[in-house]
Legacy VTK file of the C-alpha trace (Angstrom):
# vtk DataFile Version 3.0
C-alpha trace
ASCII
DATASET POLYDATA
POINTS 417 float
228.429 -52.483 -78.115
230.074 -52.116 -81.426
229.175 -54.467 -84.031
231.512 -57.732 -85.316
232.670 -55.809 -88.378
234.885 -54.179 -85.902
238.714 -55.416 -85.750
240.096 -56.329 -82.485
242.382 -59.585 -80.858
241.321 -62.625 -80.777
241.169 -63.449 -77.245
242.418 -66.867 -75.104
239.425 -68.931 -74.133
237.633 -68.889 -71.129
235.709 -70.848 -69.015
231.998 -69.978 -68.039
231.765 -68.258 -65.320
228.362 -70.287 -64.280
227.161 -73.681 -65.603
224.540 -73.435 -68.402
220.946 -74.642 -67.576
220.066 -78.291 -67.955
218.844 -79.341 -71.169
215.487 -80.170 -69.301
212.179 -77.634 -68.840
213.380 -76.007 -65.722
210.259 -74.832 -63.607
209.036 -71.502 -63.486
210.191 -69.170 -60.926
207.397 -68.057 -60.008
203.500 -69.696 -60.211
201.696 -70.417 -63.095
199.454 -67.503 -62.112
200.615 -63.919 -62.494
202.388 -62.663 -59.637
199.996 -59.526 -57.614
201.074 -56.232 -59.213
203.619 -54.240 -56.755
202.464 -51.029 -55.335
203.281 -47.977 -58.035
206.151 -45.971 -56.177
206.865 -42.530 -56.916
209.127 -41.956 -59.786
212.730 -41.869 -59.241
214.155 -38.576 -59.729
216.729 -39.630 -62.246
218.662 -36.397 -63.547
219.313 -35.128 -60.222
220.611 -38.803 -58.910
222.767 -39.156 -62.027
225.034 -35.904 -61.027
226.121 -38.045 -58.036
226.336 -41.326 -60.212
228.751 -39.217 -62.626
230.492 -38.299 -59.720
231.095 -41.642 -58.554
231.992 -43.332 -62.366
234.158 -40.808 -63.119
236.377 -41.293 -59.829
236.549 -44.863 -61.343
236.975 -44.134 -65.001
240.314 -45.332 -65.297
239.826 -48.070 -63.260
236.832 -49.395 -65.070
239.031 -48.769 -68.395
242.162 -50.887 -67.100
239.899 -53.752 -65.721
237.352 -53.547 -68.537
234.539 -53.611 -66.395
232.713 -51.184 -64.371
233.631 -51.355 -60.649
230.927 -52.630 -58.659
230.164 -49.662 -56.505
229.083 -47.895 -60.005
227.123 -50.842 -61.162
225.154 -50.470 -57.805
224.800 -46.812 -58.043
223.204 -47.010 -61.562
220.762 -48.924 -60.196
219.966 -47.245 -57.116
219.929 -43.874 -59.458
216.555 -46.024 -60.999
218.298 -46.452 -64.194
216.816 -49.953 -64.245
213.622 -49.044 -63.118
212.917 -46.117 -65.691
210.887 -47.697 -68.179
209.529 -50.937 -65.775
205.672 -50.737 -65.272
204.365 -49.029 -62.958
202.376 -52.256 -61.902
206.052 -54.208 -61.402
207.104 -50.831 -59.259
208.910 -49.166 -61.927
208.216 -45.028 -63.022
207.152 -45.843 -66.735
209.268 -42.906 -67.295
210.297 -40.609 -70.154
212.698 -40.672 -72.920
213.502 -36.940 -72.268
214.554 -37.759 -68.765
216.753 -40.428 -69.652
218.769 -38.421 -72.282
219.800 -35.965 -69.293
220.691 -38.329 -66.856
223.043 -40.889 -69.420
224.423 -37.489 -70.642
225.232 -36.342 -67.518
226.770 -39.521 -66.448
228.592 -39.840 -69.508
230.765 -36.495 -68.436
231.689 -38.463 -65.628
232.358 -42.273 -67.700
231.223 -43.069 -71.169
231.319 -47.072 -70.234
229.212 -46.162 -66.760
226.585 -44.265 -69.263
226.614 -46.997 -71.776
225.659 -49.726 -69.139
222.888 -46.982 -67.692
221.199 -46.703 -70.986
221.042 -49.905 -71.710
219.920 -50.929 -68.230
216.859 -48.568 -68.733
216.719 -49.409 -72.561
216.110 -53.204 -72.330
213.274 -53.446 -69.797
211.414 -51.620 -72.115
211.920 -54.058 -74.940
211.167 -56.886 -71.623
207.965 -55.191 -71.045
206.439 -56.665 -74.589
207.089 -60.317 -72.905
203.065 -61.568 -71.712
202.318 -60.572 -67.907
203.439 -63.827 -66.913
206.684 -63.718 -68.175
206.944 -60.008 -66.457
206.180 -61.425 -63.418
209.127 -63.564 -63.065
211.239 -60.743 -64.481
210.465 -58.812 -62.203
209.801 -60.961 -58.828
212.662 -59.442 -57.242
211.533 -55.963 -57.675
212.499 -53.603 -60.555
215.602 -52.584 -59.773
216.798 -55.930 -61.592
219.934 -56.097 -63.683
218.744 -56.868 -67.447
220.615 -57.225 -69.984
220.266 -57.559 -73.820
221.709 -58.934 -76.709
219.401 -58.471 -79.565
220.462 -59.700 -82.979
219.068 -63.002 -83.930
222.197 -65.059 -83.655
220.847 -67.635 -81.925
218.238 -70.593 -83.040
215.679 -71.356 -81.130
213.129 -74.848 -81.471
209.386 -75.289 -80.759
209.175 -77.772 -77.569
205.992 -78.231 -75.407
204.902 -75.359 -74.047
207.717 -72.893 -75.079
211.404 -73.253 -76.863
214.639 -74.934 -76.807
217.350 -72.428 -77.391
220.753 -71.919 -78.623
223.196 -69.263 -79.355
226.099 -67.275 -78.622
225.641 -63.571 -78.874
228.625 -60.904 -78.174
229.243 -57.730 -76.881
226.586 -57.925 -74.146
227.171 -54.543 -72.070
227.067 -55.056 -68.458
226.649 -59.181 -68.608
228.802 -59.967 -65.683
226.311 -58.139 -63.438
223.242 -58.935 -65.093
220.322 -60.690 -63.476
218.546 -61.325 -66.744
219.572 -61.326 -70.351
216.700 -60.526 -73.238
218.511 -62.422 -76.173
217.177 -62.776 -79.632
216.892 -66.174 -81.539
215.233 -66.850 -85.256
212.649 -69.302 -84.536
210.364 -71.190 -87.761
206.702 -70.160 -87.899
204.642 -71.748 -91.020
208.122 -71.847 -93.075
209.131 -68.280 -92.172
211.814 -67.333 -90.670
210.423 -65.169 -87.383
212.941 -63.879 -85.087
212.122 -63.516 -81.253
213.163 -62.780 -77.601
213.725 -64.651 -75.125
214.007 -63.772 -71.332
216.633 -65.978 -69.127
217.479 -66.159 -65.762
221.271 -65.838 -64.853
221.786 -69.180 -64.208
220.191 -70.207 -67.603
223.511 -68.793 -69.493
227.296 -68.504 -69.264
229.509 -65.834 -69.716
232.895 -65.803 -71.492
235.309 -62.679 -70.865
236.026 -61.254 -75.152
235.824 -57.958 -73.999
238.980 -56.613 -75.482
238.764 -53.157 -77.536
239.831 -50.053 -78.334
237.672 -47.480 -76.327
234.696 -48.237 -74.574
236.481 -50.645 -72.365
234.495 -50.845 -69.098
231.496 -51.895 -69.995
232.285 -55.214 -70.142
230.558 -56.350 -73.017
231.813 -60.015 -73.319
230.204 -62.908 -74.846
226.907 -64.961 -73.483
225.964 -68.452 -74.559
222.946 -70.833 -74.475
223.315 -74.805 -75.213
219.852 -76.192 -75.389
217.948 -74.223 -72.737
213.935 -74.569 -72.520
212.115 -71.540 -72.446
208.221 -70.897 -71.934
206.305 -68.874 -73.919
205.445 -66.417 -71.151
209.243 -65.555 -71.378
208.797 -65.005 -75.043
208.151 -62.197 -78.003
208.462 -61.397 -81.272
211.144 -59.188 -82.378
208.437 -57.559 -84.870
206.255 -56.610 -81.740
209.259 -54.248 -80.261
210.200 -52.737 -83.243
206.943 -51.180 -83.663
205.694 -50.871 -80.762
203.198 -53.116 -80.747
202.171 -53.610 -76.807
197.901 -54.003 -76.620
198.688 -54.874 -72.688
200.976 -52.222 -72.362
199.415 -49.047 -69.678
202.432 -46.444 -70.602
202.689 -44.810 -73.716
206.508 -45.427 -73.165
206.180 -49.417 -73.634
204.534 -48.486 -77.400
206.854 -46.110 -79.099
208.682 -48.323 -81.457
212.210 -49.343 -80.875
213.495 -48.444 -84.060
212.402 -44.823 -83.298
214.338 -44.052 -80.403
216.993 -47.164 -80.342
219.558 -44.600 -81.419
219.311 -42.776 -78.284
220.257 -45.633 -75.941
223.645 -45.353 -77.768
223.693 -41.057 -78.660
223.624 -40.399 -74.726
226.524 -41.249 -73.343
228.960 -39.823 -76.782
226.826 -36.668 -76.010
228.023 -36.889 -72.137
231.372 -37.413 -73.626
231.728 -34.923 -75.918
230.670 -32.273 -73.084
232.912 -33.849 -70.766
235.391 -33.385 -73.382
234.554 -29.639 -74.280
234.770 -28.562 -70.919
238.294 -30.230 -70.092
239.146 -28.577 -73.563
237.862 -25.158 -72.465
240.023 -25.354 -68.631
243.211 -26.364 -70.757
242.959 -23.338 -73.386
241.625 -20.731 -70.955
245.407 -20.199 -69.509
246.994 -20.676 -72.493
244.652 -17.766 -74.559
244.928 -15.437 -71.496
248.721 -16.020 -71.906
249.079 -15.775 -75.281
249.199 -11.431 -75.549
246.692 -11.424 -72.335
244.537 -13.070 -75.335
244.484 -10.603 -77.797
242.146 -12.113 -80.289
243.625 -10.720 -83.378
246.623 -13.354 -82.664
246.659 -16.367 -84.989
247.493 -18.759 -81.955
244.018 -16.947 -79.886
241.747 -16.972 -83.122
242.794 -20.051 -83.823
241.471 -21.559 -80.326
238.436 -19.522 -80.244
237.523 -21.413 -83.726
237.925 -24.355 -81.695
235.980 -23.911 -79.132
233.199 -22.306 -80.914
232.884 -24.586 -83.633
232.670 -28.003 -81.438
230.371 -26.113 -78.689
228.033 -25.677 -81.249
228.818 -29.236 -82.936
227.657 -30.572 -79.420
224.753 -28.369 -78.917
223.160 -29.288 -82.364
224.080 -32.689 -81.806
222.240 -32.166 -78.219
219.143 -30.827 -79.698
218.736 -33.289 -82.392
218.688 -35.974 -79.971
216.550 -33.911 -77.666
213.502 -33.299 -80.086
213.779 -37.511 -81.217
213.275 -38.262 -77.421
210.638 -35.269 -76.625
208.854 -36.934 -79.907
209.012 -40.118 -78.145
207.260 -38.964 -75.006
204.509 -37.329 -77.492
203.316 -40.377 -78.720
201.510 -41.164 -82.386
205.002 -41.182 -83.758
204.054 -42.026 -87.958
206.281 -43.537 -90.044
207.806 -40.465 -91.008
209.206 -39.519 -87.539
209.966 -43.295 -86.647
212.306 -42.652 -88.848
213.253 -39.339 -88.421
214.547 -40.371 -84.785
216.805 -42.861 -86.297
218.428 -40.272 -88.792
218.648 -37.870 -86.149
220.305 -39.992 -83.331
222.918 -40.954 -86.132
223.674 -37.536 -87.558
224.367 -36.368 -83.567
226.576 -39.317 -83.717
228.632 -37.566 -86.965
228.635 -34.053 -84.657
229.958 -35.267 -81.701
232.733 -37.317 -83.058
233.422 -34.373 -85.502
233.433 -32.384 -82.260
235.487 -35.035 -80.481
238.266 -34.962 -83.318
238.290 -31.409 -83.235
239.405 -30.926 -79.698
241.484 -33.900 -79.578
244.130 -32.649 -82.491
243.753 -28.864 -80.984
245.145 -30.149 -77.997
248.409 -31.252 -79.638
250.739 -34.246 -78.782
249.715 -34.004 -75.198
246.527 -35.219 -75.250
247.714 -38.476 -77.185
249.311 -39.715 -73.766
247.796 -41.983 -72.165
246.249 -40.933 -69.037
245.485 -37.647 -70.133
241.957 -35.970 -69.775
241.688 -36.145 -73.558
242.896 -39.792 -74.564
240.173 -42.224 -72.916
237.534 -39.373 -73.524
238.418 -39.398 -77.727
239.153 -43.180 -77.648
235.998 -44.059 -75.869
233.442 -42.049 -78.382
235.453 -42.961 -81.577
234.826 -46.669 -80.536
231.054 -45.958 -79.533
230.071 -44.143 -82.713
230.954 -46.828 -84.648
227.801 -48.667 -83.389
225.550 -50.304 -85.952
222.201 -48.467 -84.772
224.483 -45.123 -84.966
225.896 -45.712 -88.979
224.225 -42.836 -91.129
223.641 -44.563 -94.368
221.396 -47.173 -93.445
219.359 -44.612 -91.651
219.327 -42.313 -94.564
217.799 -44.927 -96.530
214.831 -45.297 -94.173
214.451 -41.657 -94.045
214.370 -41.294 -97.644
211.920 -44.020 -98.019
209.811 -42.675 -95.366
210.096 -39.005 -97.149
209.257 -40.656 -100.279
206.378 -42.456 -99.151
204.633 -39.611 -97.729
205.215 -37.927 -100.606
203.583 -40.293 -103.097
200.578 -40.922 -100.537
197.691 -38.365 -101.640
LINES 1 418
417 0 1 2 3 4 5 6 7 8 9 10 11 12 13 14 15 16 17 18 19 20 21 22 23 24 25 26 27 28 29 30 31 32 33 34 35 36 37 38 39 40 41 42 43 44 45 46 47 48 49 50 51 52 53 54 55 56 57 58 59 60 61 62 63 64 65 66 67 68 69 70 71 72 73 74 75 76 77 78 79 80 81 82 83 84 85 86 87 88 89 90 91 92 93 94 95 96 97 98 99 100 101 102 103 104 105 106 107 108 109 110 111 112 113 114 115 116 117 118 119 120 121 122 123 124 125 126 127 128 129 130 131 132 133 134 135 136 137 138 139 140 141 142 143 144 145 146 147 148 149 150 151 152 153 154 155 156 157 158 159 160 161 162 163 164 165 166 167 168 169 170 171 172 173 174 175 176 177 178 179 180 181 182 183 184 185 186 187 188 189 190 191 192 193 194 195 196 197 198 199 200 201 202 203 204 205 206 207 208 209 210 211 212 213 214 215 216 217 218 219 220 221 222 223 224 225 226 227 228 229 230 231 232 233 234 235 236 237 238 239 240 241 242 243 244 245 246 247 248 249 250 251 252 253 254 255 256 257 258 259 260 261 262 263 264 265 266 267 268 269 270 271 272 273 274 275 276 277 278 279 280 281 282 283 284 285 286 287 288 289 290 291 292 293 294 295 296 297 298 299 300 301 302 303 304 305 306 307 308 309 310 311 312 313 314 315 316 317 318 319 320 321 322 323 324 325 326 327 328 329 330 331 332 333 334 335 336 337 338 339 340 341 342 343 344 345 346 347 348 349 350 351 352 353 354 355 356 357 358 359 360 361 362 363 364 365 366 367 368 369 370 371 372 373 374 375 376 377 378 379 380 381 382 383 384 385 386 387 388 389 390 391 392 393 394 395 396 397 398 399 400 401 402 403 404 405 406 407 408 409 410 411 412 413 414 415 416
């Protein structure tokens, strides 16, 4: 969710909502052994589920935004969609599926409920990164089938310390989207390796951290991204990786191209889907409001300032969220291509945060055309604008830092005979 440079209140402390693990090596959950591979299972046919999931989050939309969480009928519904099972190997049961598929379906379920897209992508996103941990370490993930609940947090805020056989490990990371349903949470420590600084992953079981209710925010309200913590929790190896090795991709044991493609190539999409969904689901509430009022305005005689003025509207953000759309479209089809190079790494990353700059642009637009009404609260315009303002704002989505690894990339190439 949106970084700590963001303002908001400083909210009352809470208790955990579970017990953190004992400071002792806690077994593994499953054998030592890897666990047999589950049968491969067709893939889940995720656009066409996700027009029913929209359905579903956008019935609880407001709800979701009051409570700041999703309601738990729409938690369930992502998963049975196969958000979570997207990019899970095929050998855990997952559909080691495409990046082009999942743009469509968070879309579509953002034009239902940003927060119920936000928690989709990221429920397909972080498996991925999971799928780097050894095949041990998957195992246990994924004993309960791949449907499971996983969670991320992913700056190294943490610190974790070598200990027999794996790590002790301590941190408290916030905004973690989704954490009060999670199963698993991927978390990101700095660990010491030869007197460098190395940061890794680390995979936990739910009742290996607590959970402390922050979540208090401008837009983006339901997905519940509140605060997890870790006091002095073992870890073994098999639920470890580096932070490098994601990044780039780098996955020898991995049998899906999807596993490979580096994160910082397509991380920008996990966030870019569901503004996208809400900035259509904007355009088209936009569109039913002004259709009566150009019709009534001289049976919408174009020449009128009031018509022209509308039709500029409308065309100018349609086409600010259909270059937005095809920007983040050709970054995920170049995902699903494979051999991504340096150069279109980082390409993906500039593209996912100029759509960013279009659909907020686009989001602006329609907001102020739709005049003091749309400011109160409760109308179709007001959680829509608040919620992709807040989103956009994302780290991975700021421009300037990716500009600067475009450019370098660009430049690079260039000097390279």
């Amino acid at each position: 969710m949106p970084d700590a440079t963001q303002n908001r209140p400083t909210p009352a402390p809470a208790t955990p909502v579970a017990p953190i693990a004992p400071a002792t090596p806690v077994a593994p959950a499953v054998p030592a052994t890897p666990a047999s591979p589950v049968a491969p299972v067709a893939p889940v046919a995720l656009v066409g589920r996700a027009r029913d999931l929209a359905a579903l989050a956008g019935k609880h939309a407001a709800d979701a935004d009051r409570e700041r969480r999703l309601h738990p009928d729409v938690v369930r519904a992502v998963a049975e969609a196969g958000f979570g099972r997207h990019f899970v190997p095929v050998r855990w049961g997952g559909a080691d599926g495409t990046f082009a598929d999942l743009l469509a379906a968070v879309a579509r379920v953002g034009e239902g409920c940003t927060s119920a897209a936000w928690v989709a992508a990221l429920a397909a996103t972080v498996p991925r990164m999971a799928a780097h941990l050894p095949r041990q370490g998957q195992a246990e993930v994924w004993s309960d089938g791949p449907d499971t609940l996983l969670v991320g947090a992913l700056m190294p805020l943490g610190r974790a310390e070598r200990a027999a056989g794996g790590w002790r490990l301590t941190g408290t990371w916030s905004y973690v989207s989704g954490v009060d349903f999670s199963d698993w949470a991927l978390v990101c420590a700095r660990t010491a390796e030869d007197g460098v600084e190395v940061p890794r992953y680390f995979a936990l079981p739910r009742e290996a951290y607590a959970i402390r209710d922050t979540w208090f925010t401008v837009g983006m309200r339901g997905t519940g991204s509140n605060t997890l913590s870790v006091d002095d929790v073992y870890v073994p190896d098999h639920r470890v990786c580096t932070r490098a090795a994601v990044l780039d991709g780098e996955c020898p044991d991995a049998p899906a191209d999807c596993t490979r493609v580096p994160l910082k190539a397509v991380n920008g999409l996990s966030f870019a889907a569901p503004v996208l969904g809400a900035a259509k689901g904007l355009l088209a509430e936009w569109t039913r409001w002004a259709a009566p009022r150009i019709s009534g305005t001289g049976d919408g005689d174009p020449r009128l300032a009031e018509n022209a003025l509308r039709h500029g509207v409308l065309a100018r953000a349609a086409g600010e969220v259909d270059g937005a759309e095809l920007l983040l479209d050709r970054t995920a089809r170049a995902a699903d291509a494979g051999a991504l190079d340096p150069l279109l790494t980082a390409r993906g990353g500039r593209d996912c945060a100029l759509a960013a700059e279009l659909l907020l642009t686009a989001a602006d637009r329609l907001f102020r055309a739709a005049g003091t009404s749309a400011q109160v609260e409760g109308s179709p315009f007001e959680r829509g604008w608040r919620d992709v303002s807040a989103a956009v704002s994302h780290l991975v989505l700021r421009f300037e830092p990716a500009a600067t690894a475009y450019a370098q990339a660009v430049l690079t190439a260039h000097r390279e005979p």
